[in-house]
Every structure is written in structure tokens, then in C-alpha cells.
C-alpha positions as CSV (number, residue, x, y, z in Angstrom):
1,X,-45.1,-72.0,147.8
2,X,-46.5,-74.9,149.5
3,X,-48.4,-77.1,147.7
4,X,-51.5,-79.1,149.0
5,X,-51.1,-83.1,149.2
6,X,-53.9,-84.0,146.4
7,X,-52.1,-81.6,144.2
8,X,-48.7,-82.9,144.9
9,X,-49.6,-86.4,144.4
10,X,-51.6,-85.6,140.9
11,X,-48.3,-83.6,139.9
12,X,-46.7,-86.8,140.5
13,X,-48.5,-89.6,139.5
14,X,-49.0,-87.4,135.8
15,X,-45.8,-86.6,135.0
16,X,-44.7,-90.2,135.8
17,X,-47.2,-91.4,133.5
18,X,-47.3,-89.3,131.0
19,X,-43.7,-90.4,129.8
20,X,-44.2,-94.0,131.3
21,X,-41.4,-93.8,133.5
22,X,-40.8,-95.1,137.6
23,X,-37.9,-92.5,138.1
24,X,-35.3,-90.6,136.9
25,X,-35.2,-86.8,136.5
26,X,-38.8,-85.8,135.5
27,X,-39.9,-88.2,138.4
28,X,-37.4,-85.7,140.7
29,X,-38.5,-82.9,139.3
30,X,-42.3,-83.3,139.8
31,X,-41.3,-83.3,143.2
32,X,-40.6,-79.6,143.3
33,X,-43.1,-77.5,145.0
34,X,-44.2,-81.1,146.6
35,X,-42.3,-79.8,149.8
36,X,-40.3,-82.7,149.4
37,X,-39.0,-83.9,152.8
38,X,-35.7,-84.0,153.7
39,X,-35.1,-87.5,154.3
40,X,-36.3,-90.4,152.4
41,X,-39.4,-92.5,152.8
42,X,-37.7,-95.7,154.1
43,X,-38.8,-99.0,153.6
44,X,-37.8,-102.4,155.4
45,X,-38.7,-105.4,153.9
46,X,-37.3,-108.9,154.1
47,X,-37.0,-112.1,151.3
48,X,-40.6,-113.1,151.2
49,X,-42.0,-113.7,147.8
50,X,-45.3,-111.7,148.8
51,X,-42.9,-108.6,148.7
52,X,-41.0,-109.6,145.5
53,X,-43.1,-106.4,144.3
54,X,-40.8,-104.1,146.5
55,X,-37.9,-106.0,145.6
56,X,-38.5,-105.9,141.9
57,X,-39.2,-101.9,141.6
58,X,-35.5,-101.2,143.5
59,X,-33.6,-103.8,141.6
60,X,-34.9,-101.7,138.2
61,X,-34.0,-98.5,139.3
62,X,-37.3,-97.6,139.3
63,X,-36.4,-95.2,142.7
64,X,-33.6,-93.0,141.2
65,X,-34.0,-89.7,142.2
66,X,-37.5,-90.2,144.0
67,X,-37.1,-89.6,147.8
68,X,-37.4,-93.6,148.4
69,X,-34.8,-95.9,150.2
70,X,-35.0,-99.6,150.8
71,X,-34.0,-101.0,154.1
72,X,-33.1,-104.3,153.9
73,X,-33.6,-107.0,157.2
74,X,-33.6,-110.2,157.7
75,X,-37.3,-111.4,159.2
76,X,-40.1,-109.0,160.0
77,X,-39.2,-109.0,163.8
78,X,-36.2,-107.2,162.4
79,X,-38.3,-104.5,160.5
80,X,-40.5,-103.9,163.3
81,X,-37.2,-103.1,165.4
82,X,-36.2,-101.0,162.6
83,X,-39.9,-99.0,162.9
84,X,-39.9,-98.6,166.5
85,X,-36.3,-97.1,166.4
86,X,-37.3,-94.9,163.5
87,X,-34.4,-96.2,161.1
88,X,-37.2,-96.6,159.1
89,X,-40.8,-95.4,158.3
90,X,-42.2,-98.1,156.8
91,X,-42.4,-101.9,156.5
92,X,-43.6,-105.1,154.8
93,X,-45.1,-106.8,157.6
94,X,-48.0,-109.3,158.6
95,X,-51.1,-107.9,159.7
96,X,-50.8,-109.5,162.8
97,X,-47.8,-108.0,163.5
98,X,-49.2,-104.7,162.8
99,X,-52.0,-105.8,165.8
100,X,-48.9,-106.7,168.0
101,X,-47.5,-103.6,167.5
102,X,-50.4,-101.4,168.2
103,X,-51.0,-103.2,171.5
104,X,-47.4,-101.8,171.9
105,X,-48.3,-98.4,171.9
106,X,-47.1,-98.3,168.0
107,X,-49.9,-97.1,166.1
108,X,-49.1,-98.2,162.9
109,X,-51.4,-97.3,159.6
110,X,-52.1,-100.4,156.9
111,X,-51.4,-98.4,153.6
112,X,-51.1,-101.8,151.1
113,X,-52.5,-105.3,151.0
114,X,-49.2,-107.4,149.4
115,X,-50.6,-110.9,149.2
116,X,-52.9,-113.6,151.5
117,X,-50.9,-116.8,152.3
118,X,-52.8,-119.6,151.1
119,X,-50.5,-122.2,151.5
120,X,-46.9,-120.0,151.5
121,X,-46.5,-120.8,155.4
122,X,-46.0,-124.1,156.3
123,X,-44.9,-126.9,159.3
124,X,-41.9,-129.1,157.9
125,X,-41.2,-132.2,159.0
126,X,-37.6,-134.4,159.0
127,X,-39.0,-137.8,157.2
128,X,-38.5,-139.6,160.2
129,X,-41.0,-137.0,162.0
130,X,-43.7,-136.6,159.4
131,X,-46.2,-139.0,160.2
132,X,-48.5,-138.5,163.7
133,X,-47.7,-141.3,165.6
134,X,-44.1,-139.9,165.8
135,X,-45.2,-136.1,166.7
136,X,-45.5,-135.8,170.4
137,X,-42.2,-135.2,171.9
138,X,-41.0,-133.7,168.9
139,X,-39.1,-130.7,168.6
140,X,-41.3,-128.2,167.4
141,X,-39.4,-124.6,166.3
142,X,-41.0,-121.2,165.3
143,X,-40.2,-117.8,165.0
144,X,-41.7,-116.2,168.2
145,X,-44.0,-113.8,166.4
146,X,-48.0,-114.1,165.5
147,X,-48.0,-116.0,162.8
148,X,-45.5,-118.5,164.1
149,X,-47.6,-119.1,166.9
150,X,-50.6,-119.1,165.1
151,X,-49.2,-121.9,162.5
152,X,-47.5,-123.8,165.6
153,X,-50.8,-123.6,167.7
154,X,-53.3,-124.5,164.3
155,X,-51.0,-127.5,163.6
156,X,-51.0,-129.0,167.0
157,X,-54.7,-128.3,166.9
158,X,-55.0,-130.6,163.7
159,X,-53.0,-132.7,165.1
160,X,-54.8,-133.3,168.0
161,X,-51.9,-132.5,170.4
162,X,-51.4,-130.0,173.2
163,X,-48.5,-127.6,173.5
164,X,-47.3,-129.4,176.4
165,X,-47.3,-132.6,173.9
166,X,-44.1,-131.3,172.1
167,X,-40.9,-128.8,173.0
168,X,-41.0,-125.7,172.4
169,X,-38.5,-123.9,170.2
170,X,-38.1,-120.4,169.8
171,X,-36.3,-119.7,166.3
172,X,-35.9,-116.4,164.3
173,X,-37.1,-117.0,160.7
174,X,-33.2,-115.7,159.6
175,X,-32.0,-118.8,161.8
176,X,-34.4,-121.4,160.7
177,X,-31.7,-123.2,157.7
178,X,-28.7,-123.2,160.5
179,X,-31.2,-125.0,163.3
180,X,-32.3,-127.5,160.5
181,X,-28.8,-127.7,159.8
182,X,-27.8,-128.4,163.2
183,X,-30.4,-131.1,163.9
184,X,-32.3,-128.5,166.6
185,X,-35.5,-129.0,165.7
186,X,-37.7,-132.2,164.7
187,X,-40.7,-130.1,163.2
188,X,-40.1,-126.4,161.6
189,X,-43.0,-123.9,161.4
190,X,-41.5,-121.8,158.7
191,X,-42.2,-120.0,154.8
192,X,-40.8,-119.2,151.7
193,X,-38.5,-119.0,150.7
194,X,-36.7,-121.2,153.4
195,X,-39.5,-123.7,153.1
196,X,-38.5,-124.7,149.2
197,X,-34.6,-125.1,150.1
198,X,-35.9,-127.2,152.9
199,X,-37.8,-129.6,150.6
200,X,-35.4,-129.6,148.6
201,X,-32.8,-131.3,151.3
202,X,-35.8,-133.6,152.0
203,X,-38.2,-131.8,154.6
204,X,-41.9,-133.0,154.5
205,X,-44.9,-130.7,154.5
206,X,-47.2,-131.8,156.7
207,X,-49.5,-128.5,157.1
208,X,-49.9,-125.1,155.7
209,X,-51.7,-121.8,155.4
210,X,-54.3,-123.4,153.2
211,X,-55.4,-125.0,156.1
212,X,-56.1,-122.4,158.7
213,X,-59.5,-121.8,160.1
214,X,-61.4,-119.4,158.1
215,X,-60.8,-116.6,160.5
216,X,-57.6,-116.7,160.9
217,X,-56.1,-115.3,157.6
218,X,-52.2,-114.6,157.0
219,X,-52.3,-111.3,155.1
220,X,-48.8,-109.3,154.3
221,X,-49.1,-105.4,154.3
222,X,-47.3,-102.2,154.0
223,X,-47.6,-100.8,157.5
224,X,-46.0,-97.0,157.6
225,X,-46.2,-94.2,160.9
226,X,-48.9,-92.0,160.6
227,X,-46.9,-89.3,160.4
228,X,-45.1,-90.3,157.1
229,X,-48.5,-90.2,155.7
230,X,-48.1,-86.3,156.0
231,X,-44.3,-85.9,155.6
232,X,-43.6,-87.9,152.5
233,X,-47.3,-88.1,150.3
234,X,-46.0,-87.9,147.1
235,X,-42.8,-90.6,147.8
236,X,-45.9,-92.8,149.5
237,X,-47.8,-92.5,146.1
238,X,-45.1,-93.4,144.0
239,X,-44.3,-96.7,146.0
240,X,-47.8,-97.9,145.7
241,X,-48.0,-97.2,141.8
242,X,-44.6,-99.2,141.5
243,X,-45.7,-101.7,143.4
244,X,-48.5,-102.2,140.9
245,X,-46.4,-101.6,138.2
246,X,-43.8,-104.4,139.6
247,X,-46.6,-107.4,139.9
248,X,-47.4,-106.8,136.5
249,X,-43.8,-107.2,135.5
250,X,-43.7,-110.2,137.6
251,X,-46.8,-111.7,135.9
252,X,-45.7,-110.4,132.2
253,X,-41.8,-111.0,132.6
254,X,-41.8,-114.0,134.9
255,X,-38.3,-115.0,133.5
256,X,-36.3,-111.6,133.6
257,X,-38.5,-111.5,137.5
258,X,-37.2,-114.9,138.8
259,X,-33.8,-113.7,137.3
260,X,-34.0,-110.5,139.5
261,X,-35.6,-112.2,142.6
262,X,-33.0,-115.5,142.2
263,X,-30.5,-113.9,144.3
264,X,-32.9,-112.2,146.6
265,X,-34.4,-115.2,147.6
266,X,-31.4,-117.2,147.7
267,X,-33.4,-119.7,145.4
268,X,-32.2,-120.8,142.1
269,X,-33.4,-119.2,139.4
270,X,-35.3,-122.2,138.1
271,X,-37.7,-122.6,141.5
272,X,-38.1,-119.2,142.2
273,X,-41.7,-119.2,140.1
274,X,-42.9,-122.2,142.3
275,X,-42.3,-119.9,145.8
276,X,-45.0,-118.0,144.4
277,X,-47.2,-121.3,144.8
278,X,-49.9,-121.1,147.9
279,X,-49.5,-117.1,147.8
280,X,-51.9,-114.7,146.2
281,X,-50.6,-111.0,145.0
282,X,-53.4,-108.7,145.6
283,X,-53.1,-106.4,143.1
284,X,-55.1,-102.6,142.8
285,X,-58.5,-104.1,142.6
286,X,-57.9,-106.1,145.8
287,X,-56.4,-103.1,147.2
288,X,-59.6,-100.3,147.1
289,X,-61.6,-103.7,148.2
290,X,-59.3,-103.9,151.4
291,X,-58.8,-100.3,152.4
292,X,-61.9,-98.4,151.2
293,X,-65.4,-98.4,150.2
294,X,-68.1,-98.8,152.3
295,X,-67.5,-102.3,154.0
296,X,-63.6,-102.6,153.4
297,X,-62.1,-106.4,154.0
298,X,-59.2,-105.3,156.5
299,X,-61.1,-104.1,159.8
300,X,-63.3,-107.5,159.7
301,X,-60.4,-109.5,159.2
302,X,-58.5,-107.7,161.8
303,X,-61.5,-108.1,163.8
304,X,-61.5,-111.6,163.5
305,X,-57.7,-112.1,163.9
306,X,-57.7,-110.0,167.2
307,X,-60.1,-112.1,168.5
308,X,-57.8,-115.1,167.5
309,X,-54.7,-113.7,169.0
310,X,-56.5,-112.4,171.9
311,X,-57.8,-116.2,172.6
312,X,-54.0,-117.8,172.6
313,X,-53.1,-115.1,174.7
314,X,-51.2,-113.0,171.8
315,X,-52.8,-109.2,172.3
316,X,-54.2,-108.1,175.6
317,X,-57.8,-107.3,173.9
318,X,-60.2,-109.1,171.9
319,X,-60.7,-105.6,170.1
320,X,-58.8,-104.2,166.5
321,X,-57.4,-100.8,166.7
322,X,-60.1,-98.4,164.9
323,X,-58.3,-96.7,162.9
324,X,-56.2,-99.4,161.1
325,X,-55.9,-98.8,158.0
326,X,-55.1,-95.7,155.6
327,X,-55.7,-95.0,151.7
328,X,-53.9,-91.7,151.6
329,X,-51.3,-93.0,149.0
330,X,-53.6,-95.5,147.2
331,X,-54.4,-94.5,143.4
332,X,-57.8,-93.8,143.1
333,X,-57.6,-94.8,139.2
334,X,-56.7,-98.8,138.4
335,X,-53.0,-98.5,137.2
336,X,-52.8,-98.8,133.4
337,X,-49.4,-97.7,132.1
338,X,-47.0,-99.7,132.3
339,X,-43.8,-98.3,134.1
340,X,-39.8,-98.6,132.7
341,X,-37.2,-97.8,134.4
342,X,-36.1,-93.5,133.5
343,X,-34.5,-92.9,130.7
């Protein structure tokens, strides 16, 4: 017999807890009865220490036998590619990707706030490079997307210099190391964890997130297709709870975390902690604040961004999609067991 989505996702989220495990058999078995679907709820996420969350609950087993699958990529234009060709359901991705893709006719739902870059994305400069008077006629790359333009175009803005001031180079975020590499660019809009590997071969930060306008926030999200909020509740309700579970691993176990994320991030285990720096987690709390209530955070600051993006000519309207965001698989309780792997 069929049963209803609040019941299935209270079966769940109870016998999960009540044994304080993430997976395993008795997390299967709540699932019977939960019209479990036939394919997985699958998630794309790339290294980004905002989604170190997503990355910690898979490493730990914590999705044995739950009807979850990561999808691993290598930038969010990647994921998104992964969306629209339905390889994939959901995806860690940056709310103004999620704007870009619903002026694409890809009506994406915001199910999870991951983080707010406060400092995580920045513009590197070679030493020779990092000082204004040697700016225009650099060599400015960034990834094509939103927030590479929005970084590029706040920078110049700072910096007092029009786009036409500097060249122009288009660079996926997998590609920025091999364009530094190759001497391709002079000045780098890029983010952890590339940016730290950069430093550490001598790159100069010369702006950030931190920076930005006050209506122009970088915020990371869990975007999903509205219909996976009806085909997979009770998968969608797990992921959120171990994504809770995982920050608090990351904040309690920081040296098993950066042991798990090391290779992940391609960072050594001893700098992976300082990735974390100019990024903040947002954990439950953050989340209701975001998605529900009476005057939720994300529709003003989509508001705001969209009229940003619409400005640098980014979206083809001033106006965020009404019906943005979604708190179908958001606990309604603040998490307070903490989850192990199944035993």
C-alpha cells in the first residue's frame, strides 16, 4: 500500500535516529512501503569546500543501501550539463547558476543553503601583476559562468578599469591550474580549492568575495527537478539530515574530516582546514531561515542578484523566478543525534 510523503519521511527520519545510524539495513528497510523509486536520487557535486558536507556523508558510507548516488564532475557548469541531460537529479550549484538555468527553461527548486562565500572566491594575481599600475592589458581568465563574471566585472570595478581595459579569457574552473601552468593568463578569477595550490606556487590575492557589494551574495545550494521532490521524498530527506550530520563531523572531527576531504580536494592534508577560511557552512538554523518562515532570506537575495545579473547583461529579466525555492525535504526539527555510519 502506498504510503503518503509525511508518513514516509517520519518512517525514515525515526528509524534512522532511533538507532543513530546514516545507512545500512534498517535505513533500507524503512524504505519499504515508502514506494521507493526505482532509480536513485542522484547527486552531482564538484571539489568545493562549501560541499565538503556531501563529500564527507559518501566517503563514510553513510548512503549504503539508501536509494542515493553521488555523481561526481569537475566544475558546476559540468553538473548543470549533467541536470539538463537528466544523468542526474540534483546538484551543488551557485544560486546564480540556479537563476541562469531557470532563464533556460530549467526550472530548478533550491532545496539546501550549503555555505555563503565570504572570501572563498577570489582574483589571483602572478607577483609581477598584482599591483594596479600593471593591471590594464592584463590577461584576465574566468570560468564563463555567473559568478565568474560577477567576480571579473566587481574586480575591474574596484579597480577602476573597464572590461575593454584588460583581455578577456574564457577558462573552465577544471582548467584553471593547466592555464596558470601554461602562462595563459596574468590575473585568475578563481576558488578553493584551486586558489590555495595557487598561493602556494606564489599567486597574489588581490580581491575576494568579502568584498562584493552587499547585494551581490555568492551562496552555494542544493538545486534538485521538481519532480524528484515527488519521486524520491524519503531519499531527499535523508540527504538533508546527513548533510547536517556531516558539518557537525566536520566541526567535531576536523582531523579525521581534512583526512577524508585531503584527497578530494587535492590539498594536503595539513591546509585543507584553511580552505574552509572566507566560507561560512550554514547549518539547520540557517537553513529554515533561508527557505521558510514568513520572510525567508533566499527570494530577496535572488531578487537582488537577478537584478545584478540582469544589469551585466547575465539573465534576460530583472525578475527571480517565484517559486525558487522548496522545503519539502528540510527537517522541521533541529538535528540532534549524531549519525555513524550502519552497523
Amino acid at each position: 500500500m502506498m504510503v503518503s510523503r509525511r508518513a514516509c519521511l517520519h518512517r525514515l527520519g525515526t528509524g534512522v535516529l532511533a538507532l543513530g545510524v546514516a545507512g545500512g539495513p534498517l535505513a533500507a528497510a524503512t524504505l519499504v512501503g515508502c514506494a521507493a523509486p526505482a532509480t536513485p536520487l542522484t547527486i552531482a557535486w564538484h571539489p568545493w569546500p562549501g560541499y565538503a558536507p556531501l563529500q564527507l556523508a559518501h566517503s563514510q558510507g553513510w548512503w549504503e543501501g539508501l536509494p542515493l548516488q553521488r555523481l561526481a564532475t569537475g566544475s558546476a557548469s559540468e553538473s548543470l550539463a549533467q541536470l539538463r541531460a537528466g544523468r542526474a537529479q540534483a546538484a551543488a550549484l551557485t544560486l546564480d547558476e540556479v537563476l541562469t538555468a531557470h532563464a533556460s527553461g530549467l526550472a530548478l527548486r533550491v532545496v539546501a543553503v550549503f555555505d555563503l562565500s565570504e572570501g572563498a572566491d577570489v582574483v589571483l594575481a602572478r607577483p609581477e601583476r598584482s599591483t594596479p599600475p600593471s593591471w590594464r592589458g592584463a590577461r584576465l581568465g574566468h570560468e564563463a559562468g555567473a559568478v565568474g563574471t560577477l567576480m571579473a566585472t566587481a574586480w575591474l570595478d574596484a579597480a577602476g578599469l573597464q572590461p575593454e581595459d584588460v583581455q578577456m579569457v574564457h577558462i573552465p574552473f577544471d582548467q584553471h591550474e593547466a592555464a596558470w601552468a601554461r602562462d595563459e593568463v596574468d590575473v585568475l578569477v578563481t576558488f578553493e580549492p584551486v586558489a590555495t595550490r595557487l598561493q602556494q606556487r606564489g599567486a597574489v590575492r588581490i580581491f575576494d568575495s568579502s568584498l562584493l557589494p552587499a547585494d551581490t551574495a555568492i551562496v552555494h545550494v542544493l538545486a534538485v527537478h521538481p519532480r524528484a521532490l515527488d519521486t524520491h521524498p524519503a531519499a531527499g530527506y535523508a540527504l538533508l539530515r546527513h548533510i547536517f550530520a556531516a558539518q557537525r563531523h566536520l566541526h567535531t572531527l576536523p582531523v579525521d574530516s581534512a583526512y577524508r576531504l585531503s584527497p578530494w580536494l587535492g590539498l594536503p592534508r595539513e591546509t585543507v582546514l584553511a580552505s574552509f577560511r572566507g566560507l561560512r557552512l550554514t547549518d539547520w538554523a540557517d537553513n529554515r531561515a533561508w527557505l521558510v518562515g514568513a520572510q525567508p532570506r533566499l527570494p530577496a537575495a535572488a531578487a537582488a542578484l537577478a537584478r545584478v545579473m540582469h544589469a551585466n547583461a547575465q539573465l534576460p529579466s530583472a525578475d527571480a523566478p517565484v517559486s525558487l525555492s522548496a522545503a519539502d525535504w528540510l527537517p522541521t526539527d533541529a538535528p540532534t543525534v549524531h549519525l555513524e555510519a550502519g552497523a
